[in-house]
C-alpha positions as a Markdown table, in Angstrom:
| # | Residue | x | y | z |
|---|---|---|---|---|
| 1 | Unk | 14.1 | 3.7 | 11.2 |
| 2 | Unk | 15.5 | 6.3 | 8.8 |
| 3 | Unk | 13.2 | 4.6 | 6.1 |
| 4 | Unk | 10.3 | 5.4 | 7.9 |
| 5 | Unk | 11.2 | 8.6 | 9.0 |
| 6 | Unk | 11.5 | 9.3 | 5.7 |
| 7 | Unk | 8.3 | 8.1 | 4.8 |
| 8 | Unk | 6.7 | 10.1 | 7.1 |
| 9 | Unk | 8.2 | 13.4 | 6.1 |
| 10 | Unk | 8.2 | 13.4 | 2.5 |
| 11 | Unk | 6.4 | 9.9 | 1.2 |
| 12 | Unk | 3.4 | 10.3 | 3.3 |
| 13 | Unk | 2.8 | 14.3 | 2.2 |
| 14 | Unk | 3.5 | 14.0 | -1.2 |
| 15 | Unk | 0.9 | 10.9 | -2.0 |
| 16 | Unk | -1.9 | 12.9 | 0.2 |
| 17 | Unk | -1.3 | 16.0 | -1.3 |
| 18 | Unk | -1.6 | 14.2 | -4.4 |
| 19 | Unk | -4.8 | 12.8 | -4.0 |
| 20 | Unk | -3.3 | 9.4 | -4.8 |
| 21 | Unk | -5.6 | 6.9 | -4.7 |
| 22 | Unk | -6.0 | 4.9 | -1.5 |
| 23 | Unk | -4.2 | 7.8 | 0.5 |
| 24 | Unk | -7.0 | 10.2 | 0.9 |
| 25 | Unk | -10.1 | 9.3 | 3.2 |
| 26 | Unk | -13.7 | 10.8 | 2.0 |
| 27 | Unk | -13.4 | 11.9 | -1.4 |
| 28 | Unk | -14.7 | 14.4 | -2.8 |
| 29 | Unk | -15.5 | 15.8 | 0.6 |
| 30 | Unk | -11.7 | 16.5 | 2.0 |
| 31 | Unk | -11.1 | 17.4 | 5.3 |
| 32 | Unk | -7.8 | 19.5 | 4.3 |
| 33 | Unk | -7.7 | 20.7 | 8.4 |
| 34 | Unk | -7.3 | 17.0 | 9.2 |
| 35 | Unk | -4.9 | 16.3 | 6.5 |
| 36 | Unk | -2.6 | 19.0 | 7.6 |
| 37 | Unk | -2.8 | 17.8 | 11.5 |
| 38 | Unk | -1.5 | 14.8 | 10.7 |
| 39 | Unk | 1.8 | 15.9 | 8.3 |
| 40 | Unk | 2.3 | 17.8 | 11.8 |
| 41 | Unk | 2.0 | 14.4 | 13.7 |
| 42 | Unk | 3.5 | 12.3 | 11.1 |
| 43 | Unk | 6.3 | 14.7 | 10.2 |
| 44 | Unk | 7.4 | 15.2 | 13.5 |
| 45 | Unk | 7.1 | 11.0 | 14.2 |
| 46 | Unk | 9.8 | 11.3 | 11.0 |
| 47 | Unk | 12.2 | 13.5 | 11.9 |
| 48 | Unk | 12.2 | 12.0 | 15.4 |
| 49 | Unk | 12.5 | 8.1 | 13.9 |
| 50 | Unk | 15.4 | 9.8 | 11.2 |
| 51 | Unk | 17.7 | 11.0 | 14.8 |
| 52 | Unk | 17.0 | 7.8 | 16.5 |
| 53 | Unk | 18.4 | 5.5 | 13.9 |
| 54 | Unk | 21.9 | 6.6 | 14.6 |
| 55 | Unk | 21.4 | 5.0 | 18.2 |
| 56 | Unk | 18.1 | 2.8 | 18.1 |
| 57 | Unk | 19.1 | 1.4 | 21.7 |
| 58 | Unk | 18.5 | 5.0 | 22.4 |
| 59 | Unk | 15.2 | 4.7 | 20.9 |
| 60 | Unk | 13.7 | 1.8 | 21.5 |
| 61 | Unk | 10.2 | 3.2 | 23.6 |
| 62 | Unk | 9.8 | 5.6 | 20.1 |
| 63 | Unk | 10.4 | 2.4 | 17.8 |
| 64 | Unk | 8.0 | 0.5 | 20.0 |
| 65 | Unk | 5.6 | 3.2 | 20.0 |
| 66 | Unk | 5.0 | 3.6 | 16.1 |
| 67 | Unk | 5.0 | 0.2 | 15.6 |
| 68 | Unk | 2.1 | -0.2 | 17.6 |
| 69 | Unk | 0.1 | 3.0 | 16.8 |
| 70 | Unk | 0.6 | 2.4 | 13.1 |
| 71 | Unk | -0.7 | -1.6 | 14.1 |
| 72 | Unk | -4.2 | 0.4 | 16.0 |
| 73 | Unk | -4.1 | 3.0 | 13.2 |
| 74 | Unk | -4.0 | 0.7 | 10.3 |
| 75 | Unk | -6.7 | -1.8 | 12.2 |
| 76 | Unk | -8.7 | 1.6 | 12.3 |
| 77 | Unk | -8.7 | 2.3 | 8.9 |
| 78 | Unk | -9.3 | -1.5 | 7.8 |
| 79 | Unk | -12.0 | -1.5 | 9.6 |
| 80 | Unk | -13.8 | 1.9 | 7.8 |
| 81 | Unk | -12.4 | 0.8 | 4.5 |
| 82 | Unk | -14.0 | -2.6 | 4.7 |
| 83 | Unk | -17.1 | -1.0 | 5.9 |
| 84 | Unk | -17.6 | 1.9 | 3.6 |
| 85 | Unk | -17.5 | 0.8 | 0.2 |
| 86 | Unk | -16.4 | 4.6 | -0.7 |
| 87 | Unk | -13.4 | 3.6 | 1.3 |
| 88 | Unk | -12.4 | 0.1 | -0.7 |
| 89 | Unk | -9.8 | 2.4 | -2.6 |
| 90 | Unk | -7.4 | 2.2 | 0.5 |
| 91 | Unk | -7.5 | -1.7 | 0.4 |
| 92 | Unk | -5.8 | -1.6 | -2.8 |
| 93 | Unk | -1.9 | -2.9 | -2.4 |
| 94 | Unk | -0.7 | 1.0 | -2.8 |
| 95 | Unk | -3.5 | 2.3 | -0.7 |
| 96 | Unk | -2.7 | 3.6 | 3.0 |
| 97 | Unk | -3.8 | 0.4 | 5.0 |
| 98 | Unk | -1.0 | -1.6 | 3.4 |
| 99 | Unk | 1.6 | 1.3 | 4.0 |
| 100 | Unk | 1.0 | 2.1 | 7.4 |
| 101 | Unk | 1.0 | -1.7 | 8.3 |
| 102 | Unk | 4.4 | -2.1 | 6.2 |
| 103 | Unk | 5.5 | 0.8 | 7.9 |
| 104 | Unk | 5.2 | -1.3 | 11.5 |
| 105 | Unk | 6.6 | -4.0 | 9.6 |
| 106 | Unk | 10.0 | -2.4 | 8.6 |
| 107 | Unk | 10.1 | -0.5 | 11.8 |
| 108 | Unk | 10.2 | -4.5 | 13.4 |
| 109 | Unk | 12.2 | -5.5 | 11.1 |
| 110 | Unk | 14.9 | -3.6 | 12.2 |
| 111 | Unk | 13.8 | -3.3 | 15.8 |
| 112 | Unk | 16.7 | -3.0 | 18.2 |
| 113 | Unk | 15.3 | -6.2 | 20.1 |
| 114 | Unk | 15.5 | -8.4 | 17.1 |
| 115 | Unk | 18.9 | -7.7 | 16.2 |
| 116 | Unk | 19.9 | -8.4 | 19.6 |
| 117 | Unk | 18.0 | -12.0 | 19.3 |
| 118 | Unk | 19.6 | -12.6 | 15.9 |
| 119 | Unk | 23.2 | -12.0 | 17.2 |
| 120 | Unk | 22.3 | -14.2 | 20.7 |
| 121 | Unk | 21.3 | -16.8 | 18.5 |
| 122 | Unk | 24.2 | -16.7 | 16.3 |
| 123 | Unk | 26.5 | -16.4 | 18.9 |
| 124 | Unk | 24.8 | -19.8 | 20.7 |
| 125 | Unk | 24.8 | -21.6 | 17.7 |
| 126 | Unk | 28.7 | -20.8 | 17.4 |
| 127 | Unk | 29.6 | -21.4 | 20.8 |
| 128 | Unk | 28.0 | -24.6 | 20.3 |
């Protein structure tokens, strides 16, 4: 979670505001407005996942929740990138499709839920 977070508030900014390539949607024609709406939205989604990893439990409905908007947004903006080949840029490995679906992925990686199964599991397979 606090890999995430952290993503949000400072990897995510920095790459936009960058202009690195894959990370900003219709070049040359910028919506700056939109840009800075979401470092609100994201930031915030950061500094939120950053507190909950010290309890994840705590947290689970806000784990559960960016994992699955960052699986709708991601499909969203696969979807335009395929589409508009203006847009192929954020196909690339390093572009913002793959890091907003590897952000869901680490965030289920270390979901609450699986560590839970992985400790039943273990804890079967010793009993056994």
């Amino acid at each position: 979670m606090a890999v995430a977070g952290v993503g949000y508030c400072a990897v995510y900014p920095v790459l936009v505001l960058l202009g690195a390539g894959g990370w900003v949607w219709g070049e040359p024609h910028r919506l700056t407005s939109f840009e800075y709406m979401l470092y609100a939205i994201y930031g915030t989604l950061g500094v939120f996942l950053i507190r909950g990893a010290r309890n994840p439990i705590r947290y689970r409905t806000l784990i559960d929740y960016t994992i699955v908007s960052n699986l709708l947004h991601a499909t969203a903006m696969l979807y335009f990138a395929v589409t508009d080949h203006r847009e192929h840029e954020h196909l690339s490995v390093t572009g913002d499709v793959v890091g907003t679906y590897a952000a869901a992925l680490i965030l289920l990686a270390g979901h609450p839920a699986v560590g839970i199964a992985r400790f039943r599991r273990r804890r079967s397979s010793d009993a056994q």
